[in-house]
N, C-alpha and C positions, 0 to 999 in steps of 0.2 A: 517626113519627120524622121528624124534619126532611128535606129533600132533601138539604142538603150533607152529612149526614153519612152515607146512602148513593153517596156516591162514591169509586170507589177512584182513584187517579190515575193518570197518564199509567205511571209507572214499576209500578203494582201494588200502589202504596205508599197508604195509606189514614193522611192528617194530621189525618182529622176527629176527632179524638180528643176535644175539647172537654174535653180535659185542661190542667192547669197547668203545660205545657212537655213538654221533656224529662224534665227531670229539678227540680218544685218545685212548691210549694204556694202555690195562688194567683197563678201570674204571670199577666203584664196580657196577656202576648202570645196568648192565646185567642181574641179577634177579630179580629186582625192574619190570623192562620193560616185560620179562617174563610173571611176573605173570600177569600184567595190560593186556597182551594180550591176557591171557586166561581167563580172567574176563568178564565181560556183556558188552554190548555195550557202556554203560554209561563209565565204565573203558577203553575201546580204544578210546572213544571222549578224554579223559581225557587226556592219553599218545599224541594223536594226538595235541591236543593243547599244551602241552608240548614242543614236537614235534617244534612247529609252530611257538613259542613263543621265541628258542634258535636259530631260524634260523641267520646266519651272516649277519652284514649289507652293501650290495655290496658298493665297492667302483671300481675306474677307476682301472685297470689293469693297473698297472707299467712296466717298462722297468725293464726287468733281465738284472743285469751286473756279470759280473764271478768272482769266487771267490780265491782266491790262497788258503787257507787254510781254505776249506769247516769246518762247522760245523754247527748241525742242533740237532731239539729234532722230536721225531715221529711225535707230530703232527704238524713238519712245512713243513714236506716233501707235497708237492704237485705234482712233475710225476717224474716217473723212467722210464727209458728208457735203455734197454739190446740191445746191437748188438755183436754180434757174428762171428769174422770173415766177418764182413762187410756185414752182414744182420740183419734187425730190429727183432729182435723172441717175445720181450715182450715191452706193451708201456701203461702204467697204467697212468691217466693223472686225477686228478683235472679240473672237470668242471663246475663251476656252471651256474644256470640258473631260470629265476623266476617263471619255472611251475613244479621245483622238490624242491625233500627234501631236505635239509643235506644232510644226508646219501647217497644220490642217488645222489648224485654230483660227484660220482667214476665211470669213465667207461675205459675200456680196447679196446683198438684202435687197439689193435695190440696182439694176433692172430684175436679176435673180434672187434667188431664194439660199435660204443656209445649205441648199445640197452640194451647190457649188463648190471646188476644190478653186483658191487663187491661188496662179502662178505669180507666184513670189518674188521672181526677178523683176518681173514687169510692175509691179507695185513698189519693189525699193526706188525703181527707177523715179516712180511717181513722187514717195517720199522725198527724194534729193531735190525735187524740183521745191518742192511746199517745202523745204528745210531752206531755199532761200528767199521765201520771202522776210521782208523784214520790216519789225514793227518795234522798233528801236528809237526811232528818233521822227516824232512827227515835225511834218510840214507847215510853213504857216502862210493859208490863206487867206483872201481877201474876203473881208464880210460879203463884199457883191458876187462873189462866185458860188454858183449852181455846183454843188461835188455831188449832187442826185444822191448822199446817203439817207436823205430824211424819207426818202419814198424807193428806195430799192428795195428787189424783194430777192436778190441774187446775192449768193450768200457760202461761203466754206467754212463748214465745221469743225473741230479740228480736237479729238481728245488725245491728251498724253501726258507722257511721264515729265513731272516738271525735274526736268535732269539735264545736263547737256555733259555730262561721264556718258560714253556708249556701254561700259561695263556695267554700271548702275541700271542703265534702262534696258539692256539688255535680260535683266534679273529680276526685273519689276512686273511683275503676272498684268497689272492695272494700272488705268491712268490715274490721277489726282487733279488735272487740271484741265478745263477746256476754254476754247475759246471761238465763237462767231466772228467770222471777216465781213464786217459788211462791202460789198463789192457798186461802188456808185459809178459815175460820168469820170468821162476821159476828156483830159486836161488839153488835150493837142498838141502836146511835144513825147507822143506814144506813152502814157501813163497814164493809169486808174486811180480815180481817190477809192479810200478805203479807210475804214476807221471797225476799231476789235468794237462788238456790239457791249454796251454797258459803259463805255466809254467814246460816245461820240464827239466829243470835244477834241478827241486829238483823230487828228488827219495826218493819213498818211500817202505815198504816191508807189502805187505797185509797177511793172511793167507790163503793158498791156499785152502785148504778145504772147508774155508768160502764162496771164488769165486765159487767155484764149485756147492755148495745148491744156490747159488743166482740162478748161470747160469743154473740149472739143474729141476728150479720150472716147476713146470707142470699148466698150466694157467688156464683150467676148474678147478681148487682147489680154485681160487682165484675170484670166481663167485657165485650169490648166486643162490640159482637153484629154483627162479623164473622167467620164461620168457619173460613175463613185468610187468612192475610196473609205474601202471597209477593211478595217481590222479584221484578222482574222483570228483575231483571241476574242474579239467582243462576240462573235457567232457561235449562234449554237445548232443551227441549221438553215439549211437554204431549200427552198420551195420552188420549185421549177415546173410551168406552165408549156410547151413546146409544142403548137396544134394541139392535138382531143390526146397527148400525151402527156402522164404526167410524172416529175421526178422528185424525189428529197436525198438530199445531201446533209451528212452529219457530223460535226466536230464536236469532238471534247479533246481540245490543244492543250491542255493540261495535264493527263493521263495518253495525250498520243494515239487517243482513235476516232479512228477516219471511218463512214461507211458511203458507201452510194446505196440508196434504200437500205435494204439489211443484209446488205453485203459488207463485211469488212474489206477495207482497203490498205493500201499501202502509202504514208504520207507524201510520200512523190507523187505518187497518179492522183491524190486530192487536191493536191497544191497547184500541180499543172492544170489541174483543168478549172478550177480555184482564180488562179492567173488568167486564162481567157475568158473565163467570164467578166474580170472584172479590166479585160484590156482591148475592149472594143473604145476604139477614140474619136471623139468629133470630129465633123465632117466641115459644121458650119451651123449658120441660125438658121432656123423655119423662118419662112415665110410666115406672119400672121393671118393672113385671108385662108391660107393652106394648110393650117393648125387644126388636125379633128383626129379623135382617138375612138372614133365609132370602130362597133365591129371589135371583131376577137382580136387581140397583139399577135403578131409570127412569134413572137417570144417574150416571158412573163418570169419574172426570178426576184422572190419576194426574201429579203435577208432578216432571217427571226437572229436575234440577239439572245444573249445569255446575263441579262441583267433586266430589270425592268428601269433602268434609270438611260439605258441605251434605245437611242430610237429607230423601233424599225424603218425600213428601207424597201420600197419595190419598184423595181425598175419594169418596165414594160417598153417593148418595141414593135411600132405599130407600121405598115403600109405605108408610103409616100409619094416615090414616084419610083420609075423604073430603075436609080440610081440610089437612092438613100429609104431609111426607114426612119420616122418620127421616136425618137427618145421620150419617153415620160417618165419622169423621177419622183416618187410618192403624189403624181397626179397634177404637177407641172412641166408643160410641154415647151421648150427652146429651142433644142436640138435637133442636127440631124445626126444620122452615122453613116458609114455604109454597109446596104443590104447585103450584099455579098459578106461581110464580116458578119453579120447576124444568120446567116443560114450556114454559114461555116461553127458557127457556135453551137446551132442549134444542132447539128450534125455529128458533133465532137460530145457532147450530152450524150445523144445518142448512142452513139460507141462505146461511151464510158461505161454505159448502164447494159 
């Protein structure tokens, strides 16, 4: 993995997203951001206020009504939702909240949990695909034809902005409209009938190949492979578990002080070590059969918030094999990382203290 994009920044904030913005498909500003992040620290204050300054202005969440004749542009899509044969397998949702980013406003519900950071590029990519399906102009079937929508249970969810301005939807905090694909039998000349749910009378014909890369994403792609990603204005202290060791780390980023225990520090040496905590990166998935958090973690860093409306965070890392250590994120286990980065951390702790 590239260097810059194991860095987290000055504020805790990780822009290396090598995504299409905030909030778009394909925008140019991806090397802009880049390089700001591989710049001085004065350069990711910079990006961060940036950052800080494009964030959306909340409004009340609206009621979705459904749509007969979906249409959307990438950035109005806010959650997709895959079932399969009458199982949830992917559920990618739009969430915002007023102790993240933009960009951290994407979590994956479904195979993971909200701790998840999504990488952004790899979901516009997914968006561009669902942006051309097309539910424009139904097809007309023969009464004797089987289109399997009356007993399908395979299905794409799909809420968003009924806009098709990117500036509009880009500015739009919430959807207002959604719509059910029912996904039935394939015709034989590589096409899926499909009809929006609520309106089964009109049929449509998808490409079947196309359903198949939707249905067939693999979800760790569509994740950014940092483990969390905390603000570091939401913190108001960090708790650190290290073997029969124990450490507290303390901000008030508003008044500019930093301690390790009750030492005062200097905002550099909080940030740096601030930064490797939070830039040990995925390795890969656990194993399921091999998933167990018995026994004490080599390393335990529980992030207390400075709001009650913010949710704590504890990361633990546990034993695995001789290569990786098992990730658990408030007590759900996915991940690996590598051990070697975790006793290197737990090391740099050490030192610091």
């Amino acid at each position: 993995m590239q260097n810059w994009k194991k860095k987290i920044m000055i504020l805790g904030l990780s822009v290396s997203l090598g995504a299409g913005g905030l909030y778009g498909c394909g925008n140019t500003d991806t090397e802009e951001t880049t390089e700001k992040t591989e710049g001085t620290s004065g350069e990711s204050q910079e990006t961060v206020d940036e950052a800080e300054g494009s964030s959306q202005v909340q409004t009340e969440k609206p009621e979705t009504t459904q749509a007969e004749h979906p249409q959307f542009v990438a950035d109005g899509i806010r959650k997709v939702v895959l079932v399969e044969d009458g199982q949830e397998i992917f559920n990618l949702s739009n969430e915002p909240a007023g102790y993240k980013m933009d960009f951290d406003y994407w979590e994956i519900l479904n195979p993971y949990d909200e701790t998840v950071t999504v990488n952004t590029e790899t979901m516009y990519d997914l968006f561009d695909v669902l942006c051309g399906l097309d539910f424009q102009a139904p097809v007309a079937v023969d009464a004797e034809m089987d289109t399997g929508i009356a007993d399908s249970q395979t299905s794409i969810t799909l809420d968003f902005v009924n806009t098709l301005d990117d500036t509009e939807a880009k500015q739009t905090d919430y959807a207002d409209k959604t719509a059910t694909i029912i996904l039935g039998n394939e015709d034989g000349a590589g096409n899926r009938f499909a009809a929006v749910q609520g309106f089964e009378d009109q049929i449509y014909k998808l490409s079947a190949s196309t359903i198949d890369s939707i249905f067939g994403l693999d979800p760790y792609s569509y994740i950014l492979k940092i483990p969390v990603l905390v603000n570091i204005d939401t913190v108001e202290s960090l708790e650190i578990q290290a073997g029969r060791k124990s450490y507290e780390m303390n901000v008030d980023s508003v008044n500019g002080e930093y301690q390790f225990g009750n030492k005062n520090v200097e905002k550099t040496d909080f940030t740096t070590l601030y930064q490797e905590i939070c830039g040990i990166m995925l390795e890969g998935e656990a194993e399921k059969e091999k998933i167990t958090t018995q026994g004490d973690p080599e390393l335990e860093i529980t992030f207390h918030r400075n709001s009650e409306e913010y949710p704590e965070i504890q990361v633990a890392y546990y034993s695995y094999d001789e290569t990786y250590d098992l990730l658990e994120v408030n007590g759900n286990s996915y991940f690996l990382v590598n051990a070697e980065d975790v006793d290197n951390l737990a090391s740099s702790i050490k030192k610091a203290f």
